[in-house]
C-alpha positions as CSV (number, residue, x, y, z in Angstrom):
1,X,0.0,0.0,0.0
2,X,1.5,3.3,-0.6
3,X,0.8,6.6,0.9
4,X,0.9,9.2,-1.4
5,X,1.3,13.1,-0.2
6,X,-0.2,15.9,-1.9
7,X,1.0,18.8,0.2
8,X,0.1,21.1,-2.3
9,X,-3.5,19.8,-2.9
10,X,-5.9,22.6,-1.6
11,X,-9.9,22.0,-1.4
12,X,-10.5,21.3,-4.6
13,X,-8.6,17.9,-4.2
14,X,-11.3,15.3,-4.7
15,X,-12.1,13.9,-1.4
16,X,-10.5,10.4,-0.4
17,X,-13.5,8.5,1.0
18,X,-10.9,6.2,2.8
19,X,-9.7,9.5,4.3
20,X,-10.4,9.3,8.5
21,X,-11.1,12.6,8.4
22,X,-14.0,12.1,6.1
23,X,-15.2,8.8,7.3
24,X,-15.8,10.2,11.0
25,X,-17.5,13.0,9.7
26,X,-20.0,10.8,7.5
27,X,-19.4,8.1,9.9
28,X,-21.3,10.0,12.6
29,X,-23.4,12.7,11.0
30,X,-27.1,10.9,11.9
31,X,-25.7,10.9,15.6
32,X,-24.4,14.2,15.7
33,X,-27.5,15.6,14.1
34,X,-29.6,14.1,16.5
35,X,-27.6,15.2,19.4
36,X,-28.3,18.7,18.4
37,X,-32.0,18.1,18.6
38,X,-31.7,16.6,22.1
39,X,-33.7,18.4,25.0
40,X,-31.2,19.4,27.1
41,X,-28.3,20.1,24.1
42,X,-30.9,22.8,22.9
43,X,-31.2,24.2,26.4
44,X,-27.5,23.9,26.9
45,X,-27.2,25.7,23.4
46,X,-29.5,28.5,24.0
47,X,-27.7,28.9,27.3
48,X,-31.4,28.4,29.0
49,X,-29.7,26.1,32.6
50,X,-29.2,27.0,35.7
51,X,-25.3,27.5,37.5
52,X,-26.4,24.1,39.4
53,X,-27.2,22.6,35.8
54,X,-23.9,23.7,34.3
55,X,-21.4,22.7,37.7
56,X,-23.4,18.7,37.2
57,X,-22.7,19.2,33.7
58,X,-18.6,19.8,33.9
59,X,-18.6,17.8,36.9
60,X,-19.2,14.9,34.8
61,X,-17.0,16.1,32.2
62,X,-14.3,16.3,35.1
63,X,-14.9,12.4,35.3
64,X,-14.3,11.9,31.4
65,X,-11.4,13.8,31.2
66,X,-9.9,12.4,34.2
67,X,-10.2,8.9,32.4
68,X,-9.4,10.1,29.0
69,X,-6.6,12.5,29.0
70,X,-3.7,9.6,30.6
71,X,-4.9,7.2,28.2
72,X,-4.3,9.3,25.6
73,X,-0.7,9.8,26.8
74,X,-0.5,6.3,27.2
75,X,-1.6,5.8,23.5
76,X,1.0,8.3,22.2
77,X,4.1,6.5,24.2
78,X,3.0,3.2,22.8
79,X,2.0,4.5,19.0
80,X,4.4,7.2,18.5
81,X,2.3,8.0,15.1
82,X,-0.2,10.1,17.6
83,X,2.5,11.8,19.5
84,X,1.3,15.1,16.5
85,X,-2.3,14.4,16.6
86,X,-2.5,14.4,20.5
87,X,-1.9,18.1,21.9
88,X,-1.3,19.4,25.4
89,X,-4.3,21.7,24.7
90,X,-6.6,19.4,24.1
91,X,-6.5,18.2,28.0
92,X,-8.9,20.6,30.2
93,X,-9.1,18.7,33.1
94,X,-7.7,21.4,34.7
95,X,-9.4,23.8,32.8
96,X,-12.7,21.9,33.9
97,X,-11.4,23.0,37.6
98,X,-11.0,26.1,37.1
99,X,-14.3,26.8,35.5
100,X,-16.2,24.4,39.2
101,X,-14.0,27.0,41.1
102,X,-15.4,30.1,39.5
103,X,-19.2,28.2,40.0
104,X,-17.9,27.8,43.6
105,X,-18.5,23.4,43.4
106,X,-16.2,21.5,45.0
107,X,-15.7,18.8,42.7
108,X,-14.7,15.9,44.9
109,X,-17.6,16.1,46.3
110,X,-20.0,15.9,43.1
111,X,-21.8,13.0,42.5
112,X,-21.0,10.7,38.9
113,X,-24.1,9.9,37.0
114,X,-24.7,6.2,36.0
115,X,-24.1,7.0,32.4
116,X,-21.1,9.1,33.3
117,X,-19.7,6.2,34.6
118,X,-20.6,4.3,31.4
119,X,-18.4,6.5,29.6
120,X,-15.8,6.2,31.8
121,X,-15.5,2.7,32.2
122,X,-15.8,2.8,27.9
123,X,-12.7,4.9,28.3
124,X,-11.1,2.6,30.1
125,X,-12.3,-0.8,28.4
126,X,-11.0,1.0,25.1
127,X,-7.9,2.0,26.4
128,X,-7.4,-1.2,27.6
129,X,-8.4,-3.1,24.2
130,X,-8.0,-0.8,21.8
131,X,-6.5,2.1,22.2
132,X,-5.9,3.6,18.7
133,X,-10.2,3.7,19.1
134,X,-9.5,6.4,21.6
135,X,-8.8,8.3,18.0
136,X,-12.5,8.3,17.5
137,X,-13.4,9.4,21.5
138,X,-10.9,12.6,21.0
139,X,-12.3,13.4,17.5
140,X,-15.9,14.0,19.2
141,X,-14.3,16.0,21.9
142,X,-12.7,18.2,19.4
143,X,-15.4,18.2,17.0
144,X,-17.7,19.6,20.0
145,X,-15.2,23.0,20.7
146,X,-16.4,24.4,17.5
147,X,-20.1,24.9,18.6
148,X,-19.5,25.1,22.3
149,X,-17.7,28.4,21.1
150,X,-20.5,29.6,20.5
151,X,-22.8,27.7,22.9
152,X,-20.3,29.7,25.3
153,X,-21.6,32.9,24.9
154,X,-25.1,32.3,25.7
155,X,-24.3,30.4,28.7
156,X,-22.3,33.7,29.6
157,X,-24.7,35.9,29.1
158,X,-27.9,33.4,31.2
159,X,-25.7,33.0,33.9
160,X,-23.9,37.0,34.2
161,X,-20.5,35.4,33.8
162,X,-17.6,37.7,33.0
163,X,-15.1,37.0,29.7
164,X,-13.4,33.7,30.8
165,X,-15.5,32.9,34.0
166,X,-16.4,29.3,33.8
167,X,-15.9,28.9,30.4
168,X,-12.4,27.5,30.1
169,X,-13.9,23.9,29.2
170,X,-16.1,25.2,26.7
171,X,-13.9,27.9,24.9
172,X,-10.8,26.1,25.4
173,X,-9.0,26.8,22.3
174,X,-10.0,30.8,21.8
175,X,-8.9,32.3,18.6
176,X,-6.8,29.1,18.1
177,X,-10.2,27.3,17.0
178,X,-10.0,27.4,14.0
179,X,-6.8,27.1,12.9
180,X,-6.4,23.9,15.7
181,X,-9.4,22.1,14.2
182,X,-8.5,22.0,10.6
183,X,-4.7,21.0,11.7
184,X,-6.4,18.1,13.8
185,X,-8.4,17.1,10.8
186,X,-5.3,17.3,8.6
187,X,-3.7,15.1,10.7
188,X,-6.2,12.5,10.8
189,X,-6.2,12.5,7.4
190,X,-2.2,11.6,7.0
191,X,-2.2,9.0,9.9
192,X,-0.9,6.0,8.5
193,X,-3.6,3.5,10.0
194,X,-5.2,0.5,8.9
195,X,-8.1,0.3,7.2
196,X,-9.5,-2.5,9.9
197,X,-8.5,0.6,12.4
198,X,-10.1,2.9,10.8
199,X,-14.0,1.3,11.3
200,X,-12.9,1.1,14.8
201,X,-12.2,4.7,15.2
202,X,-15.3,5.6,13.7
203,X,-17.0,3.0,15.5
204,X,-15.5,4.4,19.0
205,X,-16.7,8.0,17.4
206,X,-20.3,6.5,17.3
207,X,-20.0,4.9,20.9
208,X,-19.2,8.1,22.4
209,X,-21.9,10.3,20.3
210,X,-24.1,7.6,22.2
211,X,-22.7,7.9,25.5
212,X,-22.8,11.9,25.7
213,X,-26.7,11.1,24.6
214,X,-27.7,8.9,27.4
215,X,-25.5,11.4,29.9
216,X,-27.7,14.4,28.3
217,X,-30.8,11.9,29.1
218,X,-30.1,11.5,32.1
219,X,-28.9,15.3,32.9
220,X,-32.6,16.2,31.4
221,X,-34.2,14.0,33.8
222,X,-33.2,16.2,36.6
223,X,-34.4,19.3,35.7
224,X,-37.2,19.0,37.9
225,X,-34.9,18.3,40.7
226,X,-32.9,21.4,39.8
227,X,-35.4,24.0,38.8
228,X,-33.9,23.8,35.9
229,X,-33.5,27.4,34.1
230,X,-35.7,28.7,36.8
231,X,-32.9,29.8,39.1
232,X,-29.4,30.9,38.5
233,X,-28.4,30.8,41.9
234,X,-26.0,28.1,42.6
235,X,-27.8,27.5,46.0
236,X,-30.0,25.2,44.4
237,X,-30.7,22.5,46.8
238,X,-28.5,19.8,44.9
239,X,-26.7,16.8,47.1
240,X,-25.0,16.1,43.9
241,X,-22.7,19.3,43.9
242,X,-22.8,21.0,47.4
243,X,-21.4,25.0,47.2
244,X,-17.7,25.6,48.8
245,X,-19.0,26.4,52.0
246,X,-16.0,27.5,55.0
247,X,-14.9,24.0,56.5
């Protein structure tokens, strides 16, 4: 098999449909379409939740980070072939922090949702398995920073957040975006992977499109216990995330 390289070829090259870059776009299109149309994705979106809603929300994205990001070290020390694709800024666990300091949560002492734990224990099964199919996990996540950009704002302006209040998970790349995303997707395309590896990247892509649906589910569900949209105090009677209160 050979790999040729066009690094010339603009746009108008004809698309490769056994580029990866292409495949886990088409690959997941029907799930990424109905994601958008979820409940709580269109409340998210329009920036209609409450502080408590948003600290459950990257509480749980604390707990998928926190699994993902040394796995995908891991990956790149064993298949030095990701060592470009893989970026330090890519990791917000500690952006994720931040952003439950600003909301004052102390996240050690927020709850993890069943389905979070699905995804987690996904993470790890993959990791364990399969761990160029982390590929397809990371694509989603990065795939997601281009509308959470915008998502961002909104969310800003609900809950009377300043510039980069809480929104270091959402926003992570600023005025990088753009330039990071197609880099990433350039990359994908060059990565000299199977074919066989391939489906399982775009399979993993699918998994976790699925995953971050049953978590939205399930973050729905408890509107009613979180007045949902109603309040933007973060007193909200929640057990789930209790407020930083003076020890």
């Amino acid at each position: 098999m050979h790999h040729h390289h066009h690094p010339h070829a603009g746009s108008e090259a004809p698309v490769n449909p056994n580029d990866l870059a292409v495949m886990l776009k088409q690959g997941t299109q029907d799930l990424h379409d109905r994601a958008e149309n979820h409940d709580f994705q269109q409340r998210f979106a329009s920036g209609r939740i409450s502080r408590t809603q948003y600290g459950l929300f990257l509480s749980q994205m604390l707990s998928v980070h926190a699994a993902l990001e040394p796995n995908l070290r891991t990956l790149t020390t064993k298949h030095p072939i990701f060592r470009d694709l893989v970026a330090d800024h890519q990791f917000r666990y500690d952006l994720i922090r931040r952003d439950l300091a600003d909301l004052g949560v102390r996240h050690e002492s927020c709850v993890v949702y069943a389905p979070t734990r699905k995804f987690t224990q996904y993470i790890e099964d993959t990791a364990k398995n399969d761990p160029i199919a982390l590929v397809g996990v990371l694509y989603v996540k990065e795939g997601a920073t281009n509308g959470n950009k915008i998502i961002v704002k909104h969310i800003r302006q609900s809950l009377g957040l300043t510039e980069n209040e809480a929104s270091r998970y959402l926003d992570p790349h600023g005025a990088e975006q753009r330039k990071r995303w197609m880099a990433f997707k350039g990359m994908l395309s060059t990565i000299p992977v199977t074919d066989e590896e391939k489906a399982r990247i775009v399979a993993a892509a699918r998994m976790t499109f699925e995953l971050i649906g049953d978590l939205s589910e399930h973050l729905s569900k408890l509107e009613g216990d979180t007045e949902m949209g109603a309040s933007t105090e973060v007193t909200v009677s929640t057990a789930a995330c209790p407020v930083t209160a003076a020890r």
